[in-house]
ROPAKE-339770 format. One record per residue (C-alpha): residue in one letter; x, y, z. Coordinates in steps of 0.25 Angstrom, whole numbers, padded with zeros to 4 digits, always signed. Layout:
<nodes>
AXYZ;...
</nodes>
This chain:
<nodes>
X-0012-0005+0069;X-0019-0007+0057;X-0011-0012+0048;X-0009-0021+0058;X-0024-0024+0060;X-0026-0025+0044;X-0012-0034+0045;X-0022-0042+0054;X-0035-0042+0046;X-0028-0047+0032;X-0022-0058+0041;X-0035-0063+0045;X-0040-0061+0032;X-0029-0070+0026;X-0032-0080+0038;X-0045-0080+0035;X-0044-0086+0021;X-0035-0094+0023;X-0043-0101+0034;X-0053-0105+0021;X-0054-0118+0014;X-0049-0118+0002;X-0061-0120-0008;X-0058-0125-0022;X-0065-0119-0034;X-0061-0124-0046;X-0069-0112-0053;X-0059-0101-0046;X-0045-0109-0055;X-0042-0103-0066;X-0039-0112-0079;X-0027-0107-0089;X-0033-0112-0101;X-0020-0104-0109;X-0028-0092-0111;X-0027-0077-0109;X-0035-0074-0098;X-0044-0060-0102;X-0042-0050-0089;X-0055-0043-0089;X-0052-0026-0086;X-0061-0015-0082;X-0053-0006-0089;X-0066+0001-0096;X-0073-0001-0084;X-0080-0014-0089;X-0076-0027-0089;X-0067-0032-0101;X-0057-0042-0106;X-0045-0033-0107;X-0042-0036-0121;X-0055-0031-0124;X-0052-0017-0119;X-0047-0006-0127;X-0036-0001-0117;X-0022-0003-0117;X-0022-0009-0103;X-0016-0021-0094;X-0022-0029-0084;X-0017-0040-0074;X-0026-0051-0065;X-0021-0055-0053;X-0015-0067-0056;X-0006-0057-0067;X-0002-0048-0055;X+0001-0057-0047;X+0010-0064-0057;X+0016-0051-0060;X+0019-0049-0045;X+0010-0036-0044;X+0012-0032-0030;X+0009-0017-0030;X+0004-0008-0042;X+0023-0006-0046;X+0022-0020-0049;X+0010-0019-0061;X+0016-0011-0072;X+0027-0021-0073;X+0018-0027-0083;X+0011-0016-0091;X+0018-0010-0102;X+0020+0004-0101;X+0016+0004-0087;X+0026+0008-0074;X+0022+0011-0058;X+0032+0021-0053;X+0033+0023-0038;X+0038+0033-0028;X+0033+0041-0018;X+0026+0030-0013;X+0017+0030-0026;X+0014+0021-0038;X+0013+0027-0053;X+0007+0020-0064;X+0013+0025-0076;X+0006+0020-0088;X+0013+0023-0104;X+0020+0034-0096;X+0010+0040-0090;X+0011+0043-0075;X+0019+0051-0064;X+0033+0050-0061;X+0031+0058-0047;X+0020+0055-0034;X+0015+0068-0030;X+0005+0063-0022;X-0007+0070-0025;X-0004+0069-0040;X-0013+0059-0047;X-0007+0050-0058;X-0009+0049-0074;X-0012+0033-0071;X-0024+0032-0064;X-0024+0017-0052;X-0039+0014-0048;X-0041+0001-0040;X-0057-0006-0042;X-0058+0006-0051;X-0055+0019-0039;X-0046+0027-0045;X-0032+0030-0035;X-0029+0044-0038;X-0015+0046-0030;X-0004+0035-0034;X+0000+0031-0020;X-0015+0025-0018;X-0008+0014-0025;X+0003+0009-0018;X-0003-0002-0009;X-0001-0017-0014;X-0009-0024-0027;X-0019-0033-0018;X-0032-0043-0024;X-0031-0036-0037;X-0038-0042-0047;X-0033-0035-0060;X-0026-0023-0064;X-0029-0015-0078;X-0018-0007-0082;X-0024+0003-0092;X-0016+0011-0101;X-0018+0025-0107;X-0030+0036-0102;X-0043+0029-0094;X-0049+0041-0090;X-0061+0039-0097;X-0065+0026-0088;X-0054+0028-0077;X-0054+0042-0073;X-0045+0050-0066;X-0031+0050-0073;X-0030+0041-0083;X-0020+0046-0091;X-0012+0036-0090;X-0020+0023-0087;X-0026+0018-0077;X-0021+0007-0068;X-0034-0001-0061;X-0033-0012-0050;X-0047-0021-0049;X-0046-0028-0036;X-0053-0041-0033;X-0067-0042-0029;X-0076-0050-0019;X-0080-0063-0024;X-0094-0070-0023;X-0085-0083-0020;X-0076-0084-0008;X-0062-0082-0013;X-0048-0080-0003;X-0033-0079-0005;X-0021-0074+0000;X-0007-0070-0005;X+0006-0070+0001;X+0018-0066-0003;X+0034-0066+0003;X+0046-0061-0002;X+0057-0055-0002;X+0060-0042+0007;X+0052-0050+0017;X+0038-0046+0011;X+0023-0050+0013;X+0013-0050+0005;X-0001-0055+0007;X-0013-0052+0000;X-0027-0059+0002;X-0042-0058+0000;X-0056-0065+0004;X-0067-0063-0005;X-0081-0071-0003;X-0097-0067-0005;X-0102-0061+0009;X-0117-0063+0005;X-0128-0065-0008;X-0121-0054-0014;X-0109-0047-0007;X-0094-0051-0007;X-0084-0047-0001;X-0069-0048-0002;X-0056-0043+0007;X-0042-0043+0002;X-0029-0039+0009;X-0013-0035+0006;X-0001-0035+0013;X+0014-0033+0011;X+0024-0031+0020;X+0038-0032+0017;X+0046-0031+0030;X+0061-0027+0022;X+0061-0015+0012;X+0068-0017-0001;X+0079-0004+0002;X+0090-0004+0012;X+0089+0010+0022;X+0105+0012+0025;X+0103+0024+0036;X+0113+0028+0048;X+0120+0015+0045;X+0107+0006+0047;X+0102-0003+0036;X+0085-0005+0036;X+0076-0008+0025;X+0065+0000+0018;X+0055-0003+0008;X+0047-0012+0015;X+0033-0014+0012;X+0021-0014+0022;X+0005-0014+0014;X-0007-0019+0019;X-0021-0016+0012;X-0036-0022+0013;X-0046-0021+0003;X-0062-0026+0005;X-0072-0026-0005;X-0088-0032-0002;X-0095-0032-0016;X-0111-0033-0016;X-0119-0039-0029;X-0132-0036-0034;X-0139-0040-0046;X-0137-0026-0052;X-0125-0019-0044;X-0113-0023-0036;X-0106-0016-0024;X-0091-0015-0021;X-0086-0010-0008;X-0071-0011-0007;X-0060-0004+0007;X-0048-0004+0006;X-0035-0001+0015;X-0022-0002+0015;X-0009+0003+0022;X+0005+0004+0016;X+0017+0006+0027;X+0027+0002+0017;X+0041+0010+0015;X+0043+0015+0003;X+0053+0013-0007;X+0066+0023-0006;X+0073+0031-0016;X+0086+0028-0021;X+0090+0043-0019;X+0102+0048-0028;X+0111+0060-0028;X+0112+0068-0038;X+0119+0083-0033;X+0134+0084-0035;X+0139+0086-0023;X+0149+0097-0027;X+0141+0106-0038;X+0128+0104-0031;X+0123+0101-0045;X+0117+0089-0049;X+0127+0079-0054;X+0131+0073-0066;X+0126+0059-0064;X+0112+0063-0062;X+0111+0069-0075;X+0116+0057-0081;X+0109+0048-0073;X+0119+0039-0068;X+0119+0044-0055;X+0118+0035-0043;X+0117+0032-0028;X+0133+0032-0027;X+0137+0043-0037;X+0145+0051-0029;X+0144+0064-0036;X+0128+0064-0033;X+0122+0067-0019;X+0110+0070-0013;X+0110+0084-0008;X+0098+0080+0001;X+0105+0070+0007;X+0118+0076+0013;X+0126+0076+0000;X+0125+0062-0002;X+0120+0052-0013;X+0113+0037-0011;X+0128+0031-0009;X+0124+0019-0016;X+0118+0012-0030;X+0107+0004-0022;X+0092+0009-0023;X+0086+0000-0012;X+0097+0007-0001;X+0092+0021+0005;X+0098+0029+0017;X+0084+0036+0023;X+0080+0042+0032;X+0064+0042+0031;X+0060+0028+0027;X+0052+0029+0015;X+0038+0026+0023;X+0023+0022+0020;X+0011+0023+0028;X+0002+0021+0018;X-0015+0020+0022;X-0025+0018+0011;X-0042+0014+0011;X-0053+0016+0003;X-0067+0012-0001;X-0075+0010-0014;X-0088+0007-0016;X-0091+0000-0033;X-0106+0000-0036;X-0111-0007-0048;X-0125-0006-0053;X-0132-0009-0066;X-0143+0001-0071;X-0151+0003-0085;X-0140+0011-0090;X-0128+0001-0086;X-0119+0000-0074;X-0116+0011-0064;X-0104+0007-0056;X-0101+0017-0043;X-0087+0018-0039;X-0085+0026-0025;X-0070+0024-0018;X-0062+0032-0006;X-0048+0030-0007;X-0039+0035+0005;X-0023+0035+0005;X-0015+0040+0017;X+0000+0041+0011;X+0013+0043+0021;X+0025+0041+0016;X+0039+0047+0020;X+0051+0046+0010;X+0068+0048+0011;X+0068+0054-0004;X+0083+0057-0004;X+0086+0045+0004;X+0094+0050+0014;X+0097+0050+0028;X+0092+0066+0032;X+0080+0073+0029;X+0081+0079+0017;X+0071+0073+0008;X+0063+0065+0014;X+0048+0067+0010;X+0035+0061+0017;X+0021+0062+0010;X+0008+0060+0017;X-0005+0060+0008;X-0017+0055+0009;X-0029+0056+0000;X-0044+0052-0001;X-0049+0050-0013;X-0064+0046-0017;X-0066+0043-0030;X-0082+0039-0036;X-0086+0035-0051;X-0099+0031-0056;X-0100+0025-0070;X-0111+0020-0079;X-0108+0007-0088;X-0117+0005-0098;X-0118-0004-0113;X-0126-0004-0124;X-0126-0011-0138;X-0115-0006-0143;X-0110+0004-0132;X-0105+0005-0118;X-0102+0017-0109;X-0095+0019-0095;X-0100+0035-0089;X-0097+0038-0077;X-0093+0049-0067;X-0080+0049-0058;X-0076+0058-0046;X-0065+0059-0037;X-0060+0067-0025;X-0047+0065-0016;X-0042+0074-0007;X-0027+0072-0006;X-0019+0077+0008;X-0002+0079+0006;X+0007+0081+0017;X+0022+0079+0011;X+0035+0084+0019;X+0048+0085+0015;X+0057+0085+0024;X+0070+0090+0022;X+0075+0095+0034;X+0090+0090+0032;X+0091+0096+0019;X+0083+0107+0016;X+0080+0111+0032;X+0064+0109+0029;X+0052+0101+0027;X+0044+0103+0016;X+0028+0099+0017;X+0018+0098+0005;X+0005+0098+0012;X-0008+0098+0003;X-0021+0093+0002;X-0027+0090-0013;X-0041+0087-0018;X-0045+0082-0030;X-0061+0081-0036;X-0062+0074-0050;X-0074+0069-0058;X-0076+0065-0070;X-0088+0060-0079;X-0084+0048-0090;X-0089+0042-0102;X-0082+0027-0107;X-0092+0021-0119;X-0088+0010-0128;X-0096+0011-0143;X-0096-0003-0149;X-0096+0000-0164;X-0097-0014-0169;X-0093-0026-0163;X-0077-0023-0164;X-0078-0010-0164;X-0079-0001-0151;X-0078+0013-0148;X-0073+0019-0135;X-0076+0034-0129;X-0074+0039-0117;X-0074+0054-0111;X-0071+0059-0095;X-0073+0073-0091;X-0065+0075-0076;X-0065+0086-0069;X-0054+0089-0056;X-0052+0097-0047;X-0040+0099-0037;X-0036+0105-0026;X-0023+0106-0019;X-0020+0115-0006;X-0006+0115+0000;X+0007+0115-0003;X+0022+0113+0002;X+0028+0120+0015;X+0041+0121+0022;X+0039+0115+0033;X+0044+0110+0048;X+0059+0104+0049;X+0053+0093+0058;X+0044+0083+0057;X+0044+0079+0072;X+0042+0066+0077;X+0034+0060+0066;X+0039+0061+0051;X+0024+0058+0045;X+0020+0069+0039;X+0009+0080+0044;X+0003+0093+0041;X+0014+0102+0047;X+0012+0114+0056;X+0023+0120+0053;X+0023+0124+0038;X+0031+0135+0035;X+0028+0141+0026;X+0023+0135+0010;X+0034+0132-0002;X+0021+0130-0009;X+0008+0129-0009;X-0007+0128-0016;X-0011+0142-0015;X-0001+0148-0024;X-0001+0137-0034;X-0003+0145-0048;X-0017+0143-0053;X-0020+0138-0040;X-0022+0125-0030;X-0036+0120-0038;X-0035+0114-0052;X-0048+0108-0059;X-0045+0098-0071;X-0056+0095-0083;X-0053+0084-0093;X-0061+0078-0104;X-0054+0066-0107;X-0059+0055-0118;X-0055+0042-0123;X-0060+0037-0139;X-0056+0023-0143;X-0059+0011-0152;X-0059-0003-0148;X-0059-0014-0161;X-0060-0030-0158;X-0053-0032-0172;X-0058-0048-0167;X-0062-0055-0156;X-0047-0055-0149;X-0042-0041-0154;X-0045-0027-0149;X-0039-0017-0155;X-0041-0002-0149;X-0038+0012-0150;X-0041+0025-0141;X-0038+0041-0140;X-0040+0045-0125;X-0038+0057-0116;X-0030+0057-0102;X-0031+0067-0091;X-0023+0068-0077;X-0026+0079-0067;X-0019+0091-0064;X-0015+0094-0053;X-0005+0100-0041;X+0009+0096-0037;X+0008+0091-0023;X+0022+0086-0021;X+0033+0094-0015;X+0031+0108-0022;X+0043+0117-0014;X+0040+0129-0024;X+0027+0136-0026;X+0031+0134-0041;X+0030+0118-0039;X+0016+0119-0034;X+0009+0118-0045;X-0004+0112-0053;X-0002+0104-0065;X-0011+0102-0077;X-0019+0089-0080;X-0010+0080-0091;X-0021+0075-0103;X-0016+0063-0112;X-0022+0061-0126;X-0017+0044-0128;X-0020+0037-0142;X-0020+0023-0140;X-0022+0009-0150;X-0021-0004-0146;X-0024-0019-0147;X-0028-0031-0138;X-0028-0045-0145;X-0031-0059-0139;X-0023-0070-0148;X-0020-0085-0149;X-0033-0089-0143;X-0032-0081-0131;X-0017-0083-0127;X-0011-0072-0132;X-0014-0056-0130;X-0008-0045-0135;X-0011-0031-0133;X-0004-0018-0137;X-0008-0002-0138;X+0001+0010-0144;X-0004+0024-0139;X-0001+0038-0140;X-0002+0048-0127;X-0002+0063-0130;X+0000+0072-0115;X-0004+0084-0112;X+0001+0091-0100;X+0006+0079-0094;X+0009+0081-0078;X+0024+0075-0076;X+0033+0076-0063;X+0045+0086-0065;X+0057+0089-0055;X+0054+0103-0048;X+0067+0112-0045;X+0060+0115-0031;X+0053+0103-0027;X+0056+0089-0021;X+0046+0081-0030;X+0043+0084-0043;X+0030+0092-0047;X+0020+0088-0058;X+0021+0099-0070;X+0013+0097-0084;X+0022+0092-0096;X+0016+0099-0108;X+0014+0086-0118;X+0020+0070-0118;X+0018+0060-0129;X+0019+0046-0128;X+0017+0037-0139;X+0017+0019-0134;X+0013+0004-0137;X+0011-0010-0128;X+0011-0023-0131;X+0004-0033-0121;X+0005-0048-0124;X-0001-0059-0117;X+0002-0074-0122;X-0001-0086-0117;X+0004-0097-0125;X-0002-0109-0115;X-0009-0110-0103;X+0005-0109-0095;X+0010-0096-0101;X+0008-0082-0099;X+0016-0071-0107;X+0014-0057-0107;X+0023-0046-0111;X+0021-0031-0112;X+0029-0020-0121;X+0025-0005-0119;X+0032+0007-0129;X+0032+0021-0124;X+0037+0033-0132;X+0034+0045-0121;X+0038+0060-0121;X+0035+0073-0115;X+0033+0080-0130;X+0033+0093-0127;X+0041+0104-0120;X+0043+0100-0105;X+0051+0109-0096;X+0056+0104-0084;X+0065+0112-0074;X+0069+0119-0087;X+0072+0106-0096;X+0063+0104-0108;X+0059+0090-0106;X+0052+0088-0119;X+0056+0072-0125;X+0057+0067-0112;X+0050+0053-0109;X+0038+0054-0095;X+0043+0048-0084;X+0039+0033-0082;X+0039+0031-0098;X+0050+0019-0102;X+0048+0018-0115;X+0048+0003-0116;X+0040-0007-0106;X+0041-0022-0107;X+0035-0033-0097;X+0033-0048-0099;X+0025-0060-0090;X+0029-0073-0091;X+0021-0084-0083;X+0022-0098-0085;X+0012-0109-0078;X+0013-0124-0077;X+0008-0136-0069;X+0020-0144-0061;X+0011-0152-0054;X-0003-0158-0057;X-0008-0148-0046;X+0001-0136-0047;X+0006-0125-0055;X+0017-0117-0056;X+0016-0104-0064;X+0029-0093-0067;X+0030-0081-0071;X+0039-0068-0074;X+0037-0054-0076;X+0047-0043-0084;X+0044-0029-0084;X+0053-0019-0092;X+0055-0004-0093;X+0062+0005-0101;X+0071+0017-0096;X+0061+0029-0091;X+0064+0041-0084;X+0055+0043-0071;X+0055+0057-0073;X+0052+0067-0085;X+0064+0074-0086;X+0071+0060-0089;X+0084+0062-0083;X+0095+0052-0082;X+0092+0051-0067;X+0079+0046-0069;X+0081+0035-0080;X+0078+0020-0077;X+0084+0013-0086;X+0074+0001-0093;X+0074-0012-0084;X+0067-0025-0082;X+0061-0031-0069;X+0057-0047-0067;X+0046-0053-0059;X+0044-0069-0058;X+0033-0077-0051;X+0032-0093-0050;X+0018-0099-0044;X+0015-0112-0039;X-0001-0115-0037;X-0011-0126-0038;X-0020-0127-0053;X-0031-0125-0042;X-0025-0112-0039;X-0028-0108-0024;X-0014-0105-0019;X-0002-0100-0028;X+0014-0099-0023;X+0024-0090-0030;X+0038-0086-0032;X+0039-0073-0036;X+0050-0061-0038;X+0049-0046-0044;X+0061-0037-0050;X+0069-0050-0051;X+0081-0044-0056;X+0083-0036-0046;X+0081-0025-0056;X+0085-0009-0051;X+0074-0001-0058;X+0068+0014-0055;X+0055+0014-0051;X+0054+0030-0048;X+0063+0042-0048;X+0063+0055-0043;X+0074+0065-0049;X+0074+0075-0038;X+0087+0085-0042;X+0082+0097-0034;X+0085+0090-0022;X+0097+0082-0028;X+0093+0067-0030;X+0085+0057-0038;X+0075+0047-0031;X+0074+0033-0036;X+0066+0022-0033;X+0068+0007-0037;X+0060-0006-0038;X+0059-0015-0029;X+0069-0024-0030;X+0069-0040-0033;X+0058-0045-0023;X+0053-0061-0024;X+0044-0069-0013;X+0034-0080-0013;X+0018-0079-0015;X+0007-0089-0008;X-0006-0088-0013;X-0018-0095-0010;X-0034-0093-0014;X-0047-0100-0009;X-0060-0100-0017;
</nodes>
């Protein structure tokens, strides 16, 4: 009933602007005068040309995500050298110069911090809803702490959405394709009064039939499909010395999740693993690999987008918030107030080992509440500016996860816990202009964290009754683990002071050359997945990252040709990786003790005439646990981290040409390219994709006055086979894969009043 009564509301919504005259405003076109257009960033939280900024870092307008085809957060990193999104669990990842997680314990927060409008999204499944009225995206690279917060180690990925305009503004966006899938997006924005504005945008996608093919008791039915719908409402006041930003959101995913290829890899008559896993070569149809879980029996055939479940792969997703942004200028400078609530209730039920009795199939419930609030103090002199400011943050994290093995092990395991987390942090960013060309940059934050985690895995009931969803049991039987005997106990508080010195040079007016030493910090914290063993329970140590960066940003050829390249050094300590555990069915988190990695990129933009657009990207990286790592009793020192291909490539091609005195028809093509990487750290053969290219194309027809747009597009269209997630799994005798999605294409109308 109410996705059916928001169903109705964004309906009327779109009804309602459509029912308004079109009102031309020659001011709203934009000219191509066959130059570079200078995206302005708030990556320093103030507001520069991003050439001007010394961060390695990307960033995309709308009109660039929607000429890449960006859909969801998996579709961005397609053009951002050394950048992947890796998904499973229901979870996206950002992985940035190989830095991220491989593994979705819920409650574990990742190395690469998201924030959308500047809120920081502490757990990664907060981010799986739809891209919608997305102004920008700045992808920056390397640790942010020192303006961005909480784990940073990494980089930080930041969404700006649009904001209420002063003038009335409308659109809508629709979208077929294949796989009998609707998309439509829209949004009304307008003043209200003297001073307040007020702006409503909507998204939904609905994709009737799933990309894989459920083969089950001789039926044939589809799975995959997709089912979003999200709101978001902002009214924006303005005074003559402070602004006011009140923003809601909510959004409902009831998608079915993509399943896993599940392959066997037990010999059936030695009971050992077989010799085609260790060389990697085996697959659904290898005769001499089974599934121990599933009877004895492997995949039966080379397909990825076939299962034979019995538990759909299900979503019943329910996210909301609010944030109030307050803006005020004193004596001192500007004091902005940030105060958000963020709310995620996550159910999802999986078929791990894809097969038709219950042996491993695994249902998560979590739900979190997280408010977050940060005050900061923007100031600038003569020859200095600063940014100070104070940042806290408390969730409070519910898990109820079963495993329900009743056909194979005779019992179902729960992990049932609640976690709490309470950070501050106090921070310093200040910019010392030396002379003209030459600038100083220093920045410290001290955090301070504490956790708490109460709980633990049980043995549990054989039944789930009537109802699958998963609950609080009454019937425990007795703990395989649990938080009480955790060794050095169930609380951990972190401290960091972490710092960031650099050097910013305008060699002349269109060259900025840069060079920085900065420190990264991730929290500790407890292994929340699926801990059989009191031994698995455990609390890991916060990883800390020392990255040497230099680079360069040039503007060339009057304006029509940029290129941008960096070459860095990252020094870990402690760093937190996912590792197989003999007794558990998901990995735990464990501290490596040191890992190197050593890179370059190349960005370059040319734009020989107003028509053409060029861009192409070339990321290096040379990454390796340096030290001695022992896992399950194997020395994994040399090893590359999970997520790390050593070479990245992507290319943009977009070409835009009259055809008529009143239209336009504009073309483009994406590439993206990966190197091998292994999606785990102990590299084994079985979890090696092999390098691969995918292909994205786009043609758009539109009037020069620009209020409506048609397009062609397509995405993966070579049909390209590609890993997307792996989870090597030998305890209980298979390997879990996930793929993209395969070739998909439709039709786009868009249309814009002003």
């Amino acid at each position: 009933m109410k996705k059916s009564y928001l169903s109705t509301m964004m309906l009327a919504a779109i009804s309602m602007m459509t029912s308004v005259s079109a009102q031309e405003n020659q001011d709203q076109i934009k000219v191509d005068d066959g130059k570079i257009e200078k995206i302005q960033v708030t990556a320093t939280k103030r507001v520069e040309s991003v050439q001007e900024v010394g961060i390695s870092m990307s960033a995309f307008n709308d009109t660039d995500l929607q000429e890449m085809n960006v859909g969801e957060s998996v579709d961005l990193a397609a053009q951002v050298p050394n950048v992947q999104v890796n998904f499973g669990f229901g979870q996206n990842s950002f992985n940035i110069r190989g830095i991220g997680t491989n593994e979705f314990a819920a409650n574990l927060d990742g190395p690469v911090a998201t924030h959308i409008d500047e809120i920081y999204q502490s757990k990664s499944f907060m981010t799986t809803l739809g891209i919608f009225d997305i102004a920008r995206v700045e992808v920056l690279k390397g640790p942010q702490g020192t303006v961005f917060g909480r784990n940073t180690t990494g980089g930080s990925v930041n969404f700006v959405t649009n904001k209420p305009t002063e003038d009335f503004e409308a659109g809508v966006n629709y979208s077929y394709g294949n796989y009998n899938t609707h998309k439509a997006e829209g949004f009304i924005s307008s003043g209200l009064s003297d001073n307040l504005s007020g702006r409503l945008a909507g998204y939904v996608n609905n994709q009737s039939d799933g990309y894989y093919d459920n083969t089950i008791n001789g039926v044939t039915s589809d799975v995959g499909k997709q089912d979003e719908i999200a709101l978001r409402g902002m009214l924006s006041w303005e005074w003559d010395e402070a602004s006011l930003l009140l923003s809601a959101h909510y959004g409902e995913d009831n998608s079915e999740l993509s399943p896993y290829q599940a392959l066997g890899i037990v010999n059936p008559t030695t009971g050992e693993l077989c010799a085609e896993y260790a060389d990697g070569s085996v697959t659904g149809t290898t005769s001499e690999c089974v599934r121990p879980t599933a009877g004895g029996i492997n995949e039966d055939d080379n397909d990825p987008f076939t299962s034979t479940q019995n538990a759909y792969p299900l979503n019943n997703n329910t996210t909301s918030g609010i944030s109030a942004h307050l803006n005020f200028d004193t004596g001192l400078g500007e004091v902005t107030s940030i105060s958000a609530y963020e709310y995620f209730e996550r159910d999802y039920r999986e078929d791990a080992d894809n097969s038709t009795i219950r042996s491993v199939d695994v249902y998560y419930y979590n739900e979190i509440e997280q408010f977050t609030q940060e005050i900061r103090l923007a100031g600038e002199a003569e020859d200095f500016s600063y940014l100070a400011g104070f940042f806290y943050e408390h969730d409070s994290f519910t898990n109820v996860n079963a495993l329900d093995s009743a056909d194979f092990l005779g019992f179902i395991a729960n992990t049932d816990f609640k976690q709490q987390v309470d950070a501050s942090a106090l921070f310093l960013h200040t910019q010392y202009y030396i002379n003209d060309d030459l600038e100083l940059i220093a920045g410290l934050r001290y955090t301070h964290e504490k956790t708490k985690f109460e709980g633990g895995t049980f043995y549990g009931s054989t039944d789930f009754g009537p109802d699958p969803k998963i609950q609080r049991s009454a019937d425990y039987l007795f703990p395989l683990s649990h938080s009480d005997a955790i060794e050095g106990g169930n609380e951990r508080t972190d401290k960091d002071l972490s710092y960031k010195l650099g050097l910013d040079w305008k060699a002349d007016e269109d060259t900025l050359v840069y060079a920085s030493v900065s420190t990264g910090f991730r929290s500790g914290g407890f292994n929340g997945g699926f801990p059989f063993t009191q031994a698995e329970l455990t609390s890991f140590e916060p990883e800390e990252m020392t990255a040497y960066e230099i680079g360069f940003k040039t503007t060339l050829a009057d304006d029509t040709l940029q290129l941008n390249g960096s070459t860095f050094y990252y020094d870990y300590k402690d760093l937190q990786v996912n590792v197989d555990a003999p007794n558990s069915p998901a990995p735990i988190t464990t501290n490596a003790t040191d890992s190197r990695s050593v890179g370059a990129e190349i960005d370059l933009y040319y734009k020989p005439s107003a028509e053409w657009d060029i861009k192409f990207g070339l990321g290096y990286l040379d990454a390796e646990f340096s030290s001695d790592f022992i896992v399950n009793g194997v020395n994994r020192k040399g090893n590359r981290p999970a997520n790390s291909p050593k070479y990245t490539a992507n290319t943009m091609i977009r070409y835009e040409t009259p055809i008529t005195d009143g239209l336009v028809i504009r073309a483009s093509t994406n590439l993206s390219w990966r190197d091998e990487q292994y999606f785990e750290a102990e590299n084994k053969p079985s979890n090696l994709q092999d390098a691969y290219m995918v292909a994205d194309a786009r043609i758009t027809l539109f009037p020069q006055d620009g209020d409506w747009e048609v397009s062609l597009w397509g995405k993966n269209l070579f049909d390209k086979e590609y890993l997307t997630y792996v989870n090597d799994l030998p305890a209980f005798g298979f390997i879990l894969n996930i793929y993209g999605q395969p070739t998909t294409y439709g039709i786009s109308f868009k249309y814009n009043w002003y």
